[in-house]
N, CA, C and O atoms as a Maestro MAE file, in Angstrom:
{
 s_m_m2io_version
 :::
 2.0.0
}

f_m_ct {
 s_m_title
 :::
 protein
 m_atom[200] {
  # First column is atom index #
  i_m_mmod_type
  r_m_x_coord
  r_m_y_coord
  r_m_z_coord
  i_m_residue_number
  s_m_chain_name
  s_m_pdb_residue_name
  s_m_pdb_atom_name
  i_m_atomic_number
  :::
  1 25 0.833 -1.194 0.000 1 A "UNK " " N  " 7
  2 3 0.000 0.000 0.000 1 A "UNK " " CA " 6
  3 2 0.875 1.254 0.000 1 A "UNK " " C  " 6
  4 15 1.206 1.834 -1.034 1 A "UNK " " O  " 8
  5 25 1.226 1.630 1.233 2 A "UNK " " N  " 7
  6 3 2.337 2.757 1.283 2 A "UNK " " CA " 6
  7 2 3.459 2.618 1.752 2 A "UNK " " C  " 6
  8 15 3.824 1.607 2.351 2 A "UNK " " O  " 8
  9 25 4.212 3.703 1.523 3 A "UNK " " N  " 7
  10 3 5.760 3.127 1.926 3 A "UNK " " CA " 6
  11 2 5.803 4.149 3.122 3 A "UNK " " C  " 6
  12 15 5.905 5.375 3.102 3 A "UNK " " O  " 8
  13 25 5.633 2.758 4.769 4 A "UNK " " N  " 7
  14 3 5.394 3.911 5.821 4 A "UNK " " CA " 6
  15 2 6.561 3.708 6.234 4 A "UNK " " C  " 6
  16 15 6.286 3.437 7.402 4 A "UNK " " O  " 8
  17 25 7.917 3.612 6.157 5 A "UNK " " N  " 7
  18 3 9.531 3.579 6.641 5 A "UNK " " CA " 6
  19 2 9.297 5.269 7.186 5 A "UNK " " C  " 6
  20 15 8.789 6.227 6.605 5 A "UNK " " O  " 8
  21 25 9.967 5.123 8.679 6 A "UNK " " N  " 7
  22 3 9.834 6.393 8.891 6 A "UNK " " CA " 6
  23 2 8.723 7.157 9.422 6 A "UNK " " C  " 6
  24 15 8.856 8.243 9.988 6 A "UNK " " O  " 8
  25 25 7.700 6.603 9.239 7 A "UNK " " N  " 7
  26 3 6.396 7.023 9.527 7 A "UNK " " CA " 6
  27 2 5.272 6.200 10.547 7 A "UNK " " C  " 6
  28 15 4.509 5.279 10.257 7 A "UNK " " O  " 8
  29 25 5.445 6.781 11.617 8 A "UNK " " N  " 7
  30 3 4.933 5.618 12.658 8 A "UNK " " CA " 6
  31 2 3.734 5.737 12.077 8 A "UNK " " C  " 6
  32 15 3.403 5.052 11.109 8 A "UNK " " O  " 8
  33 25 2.875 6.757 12.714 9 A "UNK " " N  " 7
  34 3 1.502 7.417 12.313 9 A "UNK " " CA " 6
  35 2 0.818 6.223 10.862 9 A "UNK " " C  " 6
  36 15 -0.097 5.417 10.695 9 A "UNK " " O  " 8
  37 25 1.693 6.666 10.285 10 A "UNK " " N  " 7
  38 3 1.085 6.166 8.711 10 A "UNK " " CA " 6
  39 2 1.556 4.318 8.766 10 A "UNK " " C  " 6
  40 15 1.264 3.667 7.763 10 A "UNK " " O  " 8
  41 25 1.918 3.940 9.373 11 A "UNK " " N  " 7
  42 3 2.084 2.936 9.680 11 A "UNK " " CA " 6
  43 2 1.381 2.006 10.799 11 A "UNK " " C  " 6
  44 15 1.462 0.782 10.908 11 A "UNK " " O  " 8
  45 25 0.862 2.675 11.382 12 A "UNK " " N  " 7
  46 3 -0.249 1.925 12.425 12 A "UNK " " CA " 6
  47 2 -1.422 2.379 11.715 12 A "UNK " " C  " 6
  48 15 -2.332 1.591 11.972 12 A "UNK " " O  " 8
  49 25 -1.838 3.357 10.883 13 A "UNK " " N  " 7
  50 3 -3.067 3.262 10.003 13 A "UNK " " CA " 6
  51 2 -2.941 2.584 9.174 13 A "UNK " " C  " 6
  52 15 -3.955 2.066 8.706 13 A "UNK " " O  " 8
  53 25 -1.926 2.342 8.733 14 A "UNK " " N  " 7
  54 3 -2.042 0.756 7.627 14 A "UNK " " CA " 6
  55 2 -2.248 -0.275 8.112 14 A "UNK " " C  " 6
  56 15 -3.025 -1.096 7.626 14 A "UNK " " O  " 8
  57 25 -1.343 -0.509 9.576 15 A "UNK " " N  " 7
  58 3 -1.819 -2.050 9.978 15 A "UNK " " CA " 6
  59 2 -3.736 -2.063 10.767 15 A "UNK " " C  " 6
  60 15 -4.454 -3.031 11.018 15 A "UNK " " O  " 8
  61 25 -3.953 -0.822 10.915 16 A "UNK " " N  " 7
  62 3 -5.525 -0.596 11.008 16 A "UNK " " CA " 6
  63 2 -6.526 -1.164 9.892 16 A "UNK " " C  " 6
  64 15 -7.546 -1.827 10.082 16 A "UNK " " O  " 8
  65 25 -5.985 -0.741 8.707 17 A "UNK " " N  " 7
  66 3 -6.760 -0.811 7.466 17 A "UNK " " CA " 6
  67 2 -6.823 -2.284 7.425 17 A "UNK " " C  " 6
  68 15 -7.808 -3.022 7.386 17 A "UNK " " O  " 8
  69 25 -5.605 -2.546 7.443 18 A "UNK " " N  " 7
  70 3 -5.504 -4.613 7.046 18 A "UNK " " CA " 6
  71 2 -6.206 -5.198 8.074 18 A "UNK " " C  " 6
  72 15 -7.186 -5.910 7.859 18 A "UNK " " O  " 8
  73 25 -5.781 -4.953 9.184 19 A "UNK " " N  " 7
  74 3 -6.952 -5.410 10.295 19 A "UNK " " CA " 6
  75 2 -7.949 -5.120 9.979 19 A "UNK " " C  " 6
  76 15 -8.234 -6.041 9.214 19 A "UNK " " O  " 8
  77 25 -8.924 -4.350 9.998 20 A "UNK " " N  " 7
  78 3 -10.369 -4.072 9.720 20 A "UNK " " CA " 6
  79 2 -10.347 -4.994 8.128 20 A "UNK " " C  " 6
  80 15 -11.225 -5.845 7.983 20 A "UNK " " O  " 8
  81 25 -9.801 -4.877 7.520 21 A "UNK " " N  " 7
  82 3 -10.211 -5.985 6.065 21 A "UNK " " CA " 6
  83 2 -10.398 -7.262 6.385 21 A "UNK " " C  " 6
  84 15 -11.300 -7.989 5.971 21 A "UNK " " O  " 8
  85 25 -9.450 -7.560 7.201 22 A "UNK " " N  " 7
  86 3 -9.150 -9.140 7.407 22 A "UNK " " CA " 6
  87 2 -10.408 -9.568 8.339 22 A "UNK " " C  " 6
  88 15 -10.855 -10.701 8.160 22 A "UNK " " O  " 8
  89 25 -10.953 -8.819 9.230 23 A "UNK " " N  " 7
  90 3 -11.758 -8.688 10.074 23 A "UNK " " CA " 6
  91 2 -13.390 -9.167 9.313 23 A "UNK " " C  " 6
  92 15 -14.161 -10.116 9.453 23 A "UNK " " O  " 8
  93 25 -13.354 -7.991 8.520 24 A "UNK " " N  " 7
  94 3 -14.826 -7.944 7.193 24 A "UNK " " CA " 6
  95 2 -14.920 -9.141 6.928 24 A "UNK " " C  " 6
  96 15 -15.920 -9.835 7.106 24 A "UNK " " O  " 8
  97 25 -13.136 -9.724 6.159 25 A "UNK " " N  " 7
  98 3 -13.398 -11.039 5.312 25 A "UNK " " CA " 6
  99 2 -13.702 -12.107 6.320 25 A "UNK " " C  " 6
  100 15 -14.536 -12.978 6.070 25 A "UNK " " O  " 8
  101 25 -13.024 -12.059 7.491 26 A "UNK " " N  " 7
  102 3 -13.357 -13.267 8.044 26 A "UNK " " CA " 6
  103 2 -15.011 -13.658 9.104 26 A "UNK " " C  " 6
  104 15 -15.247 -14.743 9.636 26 A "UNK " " O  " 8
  105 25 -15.935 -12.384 9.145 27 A "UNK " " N  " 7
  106 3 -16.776 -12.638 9.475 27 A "UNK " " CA " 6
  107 2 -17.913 -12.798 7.857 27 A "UNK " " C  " 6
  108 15 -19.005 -13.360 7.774 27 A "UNK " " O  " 8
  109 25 -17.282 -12.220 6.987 28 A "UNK " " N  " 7
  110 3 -18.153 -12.872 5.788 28 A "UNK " " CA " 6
  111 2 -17.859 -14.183 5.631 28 A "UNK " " C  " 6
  112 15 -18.855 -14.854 5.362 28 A "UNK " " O  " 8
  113 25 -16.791 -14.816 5.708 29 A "UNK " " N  " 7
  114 3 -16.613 -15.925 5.523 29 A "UNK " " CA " 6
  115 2 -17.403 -16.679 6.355 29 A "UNK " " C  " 6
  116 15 -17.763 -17.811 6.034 29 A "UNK " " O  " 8
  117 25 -17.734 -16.113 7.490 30 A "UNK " " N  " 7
  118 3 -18.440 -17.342 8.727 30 A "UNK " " CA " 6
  119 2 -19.600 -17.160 8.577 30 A "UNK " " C  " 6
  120 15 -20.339 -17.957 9.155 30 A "UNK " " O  " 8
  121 25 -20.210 -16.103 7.789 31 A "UNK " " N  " 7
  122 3 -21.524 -15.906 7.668 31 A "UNK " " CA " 6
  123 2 -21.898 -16.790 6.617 31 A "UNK " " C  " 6
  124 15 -22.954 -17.392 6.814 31 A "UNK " " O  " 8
  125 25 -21.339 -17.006 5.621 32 A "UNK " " N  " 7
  126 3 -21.580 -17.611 4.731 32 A "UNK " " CA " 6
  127 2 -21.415 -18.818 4.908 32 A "UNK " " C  " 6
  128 15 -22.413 -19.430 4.528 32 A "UNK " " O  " 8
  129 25 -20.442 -19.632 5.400 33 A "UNK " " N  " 7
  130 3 -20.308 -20.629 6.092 33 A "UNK " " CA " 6
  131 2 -21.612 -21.293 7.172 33 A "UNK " " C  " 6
  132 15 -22.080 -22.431 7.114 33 A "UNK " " O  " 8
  133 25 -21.935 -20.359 7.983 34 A "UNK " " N  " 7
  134 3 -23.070 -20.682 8.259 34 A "UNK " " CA " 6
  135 2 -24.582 -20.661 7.484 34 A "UNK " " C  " 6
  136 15 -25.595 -21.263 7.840 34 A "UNK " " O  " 8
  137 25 -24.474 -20.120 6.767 35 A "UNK " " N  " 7
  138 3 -25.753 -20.294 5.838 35 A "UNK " " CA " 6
  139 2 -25.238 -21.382 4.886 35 A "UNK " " C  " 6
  140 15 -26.317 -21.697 4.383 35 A "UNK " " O  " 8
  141 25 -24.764 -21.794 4.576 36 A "UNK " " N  " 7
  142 3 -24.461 -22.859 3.860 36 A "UNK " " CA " 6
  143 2 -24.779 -24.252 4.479 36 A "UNK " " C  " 6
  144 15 -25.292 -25.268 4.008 36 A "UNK " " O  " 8
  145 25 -24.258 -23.911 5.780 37 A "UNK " " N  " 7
  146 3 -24.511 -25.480 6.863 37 A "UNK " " CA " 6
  147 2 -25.897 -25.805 7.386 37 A "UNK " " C  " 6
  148 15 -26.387 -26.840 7.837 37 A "UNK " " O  " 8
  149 25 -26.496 -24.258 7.123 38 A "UNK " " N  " 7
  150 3 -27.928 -24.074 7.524 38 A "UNK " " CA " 6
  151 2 -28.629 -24.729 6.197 38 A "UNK " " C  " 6
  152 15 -29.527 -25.564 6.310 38 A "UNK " " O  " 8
  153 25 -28.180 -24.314 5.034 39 A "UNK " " N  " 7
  154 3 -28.853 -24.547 4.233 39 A "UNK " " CA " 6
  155 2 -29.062 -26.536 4.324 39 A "UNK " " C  " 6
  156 15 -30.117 -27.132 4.545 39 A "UNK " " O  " 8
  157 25 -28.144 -26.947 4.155 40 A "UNK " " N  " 7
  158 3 -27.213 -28.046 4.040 40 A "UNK " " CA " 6
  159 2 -28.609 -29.284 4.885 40 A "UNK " " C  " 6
  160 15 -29.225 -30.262 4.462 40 A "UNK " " O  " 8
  161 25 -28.583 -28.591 6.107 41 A "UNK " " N  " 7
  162 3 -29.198 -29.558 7.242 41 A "UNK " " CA " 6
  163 2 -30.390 -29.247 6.502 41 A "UNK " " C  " 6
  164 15 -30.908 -30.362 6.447 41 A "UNK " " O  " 8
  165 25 -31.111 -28.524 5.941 42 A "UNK " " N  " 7
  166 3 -32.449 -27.851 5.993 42 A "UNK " " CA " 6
  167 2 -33.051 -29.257 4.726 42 A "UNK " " C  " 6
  168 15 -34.174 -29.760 4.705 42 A "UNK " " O  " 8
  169 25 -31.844 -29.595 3.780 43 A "UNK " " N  " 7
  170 3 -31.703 -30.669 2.645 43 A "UNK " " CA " 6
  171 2 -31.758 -31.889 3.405 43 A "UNK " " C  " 6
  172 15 -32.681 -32.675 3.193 43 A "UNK " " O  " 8
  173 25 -30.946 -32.117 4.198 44 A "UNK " " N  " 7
  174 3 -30.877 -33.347 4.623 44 A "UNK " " CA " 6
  175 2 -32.376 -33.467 5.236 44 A "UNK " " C  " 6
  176 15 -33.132 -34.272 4.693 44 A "UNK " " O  " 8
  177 25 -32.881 -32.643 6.433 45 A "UNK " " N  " 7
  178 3 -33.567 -32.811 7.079 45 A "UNK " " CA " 6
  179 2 -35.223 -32.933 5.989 45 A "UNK " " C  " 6
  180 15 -36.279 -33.167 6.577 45 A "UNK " " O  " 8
  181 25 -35.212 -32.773 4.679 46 A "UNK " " N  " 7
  182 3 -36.268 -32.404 3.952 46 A "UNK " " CA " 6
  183 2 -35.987 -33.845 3.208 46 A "UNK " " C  " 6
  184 15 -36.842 -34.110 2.364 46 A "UNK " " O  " 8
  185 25 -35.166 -34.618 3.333 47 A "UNK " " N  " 7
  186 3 -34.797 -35.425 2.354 47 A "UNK " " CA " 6
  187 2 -34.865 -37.449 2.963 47 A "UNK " " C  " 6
  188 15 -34.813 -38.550 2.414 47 A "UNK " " O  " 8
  189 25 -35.034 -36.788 4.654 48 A "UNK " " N  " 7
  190 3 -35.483 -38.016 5.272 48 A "UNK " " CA " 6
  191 2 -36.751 -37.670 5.959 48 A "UNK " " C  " 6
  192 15 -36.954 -38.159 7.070 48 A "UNK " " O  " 8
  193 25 -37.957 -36.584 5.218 49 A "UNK " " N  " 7
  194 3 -38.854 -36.573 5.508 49 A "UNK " " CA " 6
  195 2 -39.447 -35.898 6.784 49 A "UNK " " C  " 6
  196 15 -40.627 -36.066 7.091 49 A "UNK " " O  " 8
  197 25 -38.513 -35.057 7.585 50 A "UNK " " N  " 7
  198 3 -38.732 -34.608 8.477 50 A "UNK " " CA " 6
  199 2 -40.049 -33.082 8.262 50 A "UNK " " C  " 6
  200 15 -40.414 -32.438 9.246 50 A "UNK " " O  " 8
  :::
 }
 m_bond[199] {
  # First column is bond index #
  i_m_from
  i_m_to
  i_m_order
  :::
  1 1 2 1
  2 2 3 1
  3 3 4 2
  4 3 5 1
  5 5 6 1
  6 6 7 1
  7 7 8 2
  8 7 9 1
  9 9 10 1
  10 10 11 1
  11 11 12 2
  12 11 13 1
  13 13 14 1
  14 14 15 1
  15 15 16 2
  16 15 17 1
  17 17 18 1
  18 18 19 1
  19 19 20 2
  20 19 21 1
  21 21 22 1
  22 22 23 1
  23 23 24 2
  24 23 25 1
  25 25 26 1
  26 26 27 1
  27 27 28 2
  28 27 29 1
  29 29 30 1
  30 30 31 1
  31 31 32 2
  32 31 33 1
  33 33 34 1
  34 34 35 1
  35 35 36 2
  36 35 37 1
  37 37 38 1
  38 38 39 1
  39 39 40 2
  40 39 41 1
  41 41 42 1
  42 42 43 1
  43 43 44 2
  44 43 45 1
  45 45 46 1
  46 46 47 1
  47 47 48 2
  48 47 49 1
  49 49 50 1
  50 50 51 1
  51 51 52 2
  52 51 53 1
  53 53 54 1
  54 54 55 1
  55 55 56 2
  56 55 57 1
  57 57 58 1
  58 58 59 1
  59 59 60 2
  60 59 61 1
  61 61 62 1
  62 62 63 1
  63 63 64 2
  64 63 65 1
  65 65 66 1
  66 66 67 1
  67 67 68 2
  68 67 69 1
  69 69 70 1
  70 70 71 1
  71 71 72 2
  72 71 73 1
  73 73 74 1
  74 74 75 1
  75 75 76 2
  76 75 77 1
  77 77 78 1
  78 78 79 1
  79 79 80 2
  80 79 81 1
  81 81 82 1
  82 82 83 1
  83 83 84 2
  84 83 85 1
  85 85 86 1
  86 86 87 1
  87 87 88 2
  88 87 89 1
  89 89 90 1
  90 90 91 1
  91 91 92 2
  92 91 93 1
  93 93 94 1
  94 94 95 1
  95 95 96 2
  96 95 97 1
  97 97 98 1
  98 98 99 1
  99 99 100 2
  100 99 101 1
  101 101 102 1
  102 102 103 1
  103 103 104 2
  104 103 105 1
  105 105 106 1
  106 106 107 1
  107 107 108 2
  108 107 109 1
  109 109 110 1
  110 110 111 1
  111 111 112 2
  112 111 113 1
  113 113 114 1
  114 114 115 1
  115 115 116 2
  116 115 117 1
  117 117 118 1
  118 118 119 1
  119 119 120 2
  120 119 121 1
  121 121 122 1
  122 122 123 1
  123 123 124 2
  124 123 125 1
  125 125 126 1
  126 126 127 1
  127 127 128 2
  128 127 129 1
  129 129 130 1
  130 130 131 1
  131 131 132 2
  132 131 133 1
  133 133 134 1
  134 134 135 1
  135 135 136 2
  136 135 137 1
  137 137 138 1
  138 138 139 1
  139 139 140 2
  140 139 141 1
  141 141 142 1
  142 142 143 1
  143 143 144 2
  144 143 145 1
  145 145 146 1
  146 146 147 1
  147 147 148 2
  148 147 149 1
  149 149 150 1
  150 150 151 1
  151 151 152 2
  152 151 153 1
  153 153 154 1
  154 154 155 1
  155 155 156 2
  156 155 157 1
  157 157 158 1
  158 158 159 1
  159 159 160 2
  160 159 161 1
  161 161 162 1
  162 162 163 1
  163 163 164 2
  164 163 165 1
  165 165 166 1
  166 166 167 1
  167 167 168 2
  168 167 169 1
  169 169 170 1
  170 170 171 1
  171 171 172 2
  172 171 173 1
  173 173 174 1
  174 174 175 1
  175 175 176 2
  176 175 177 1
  177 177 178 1
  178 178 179 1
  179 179 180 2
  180 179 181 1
  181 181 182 1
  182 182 183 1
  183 183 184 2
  184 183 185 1
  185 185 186 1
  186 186 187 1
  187 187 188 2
  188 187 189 1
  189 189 190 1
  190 190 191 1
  191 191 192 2
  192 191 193 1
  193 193 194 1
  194 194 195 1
  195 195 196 2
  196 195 197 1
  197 197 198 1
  198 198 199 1
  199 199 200 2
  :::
 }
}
């Protein structure tokens, strides 16, 4: 991203930015993950007649 050598400031707002991304991706990931497993059982459970 930037070249923070030298630059504390601008360098703990970068490792801010990546944190908060990594953060986004990994609760989209679990969201989706869980709707998937939701979905998943909802098949099985429709598929032995429940």
């Amino acid at each position: 991203m930037f070249s923070a050598a030298g630059h504390p400031g601008r360098a703990f707002a970068n490792d801010v930015v990546c944190g908060v991304l990594l953060l986004i991706l990994g609760l989209t990931s679990a969201v989706l993950t869980y709707r998937q497993r939701a979905e998943a059982r909802r098949a099985a459970g429709a598929a032995r007649g429940m």
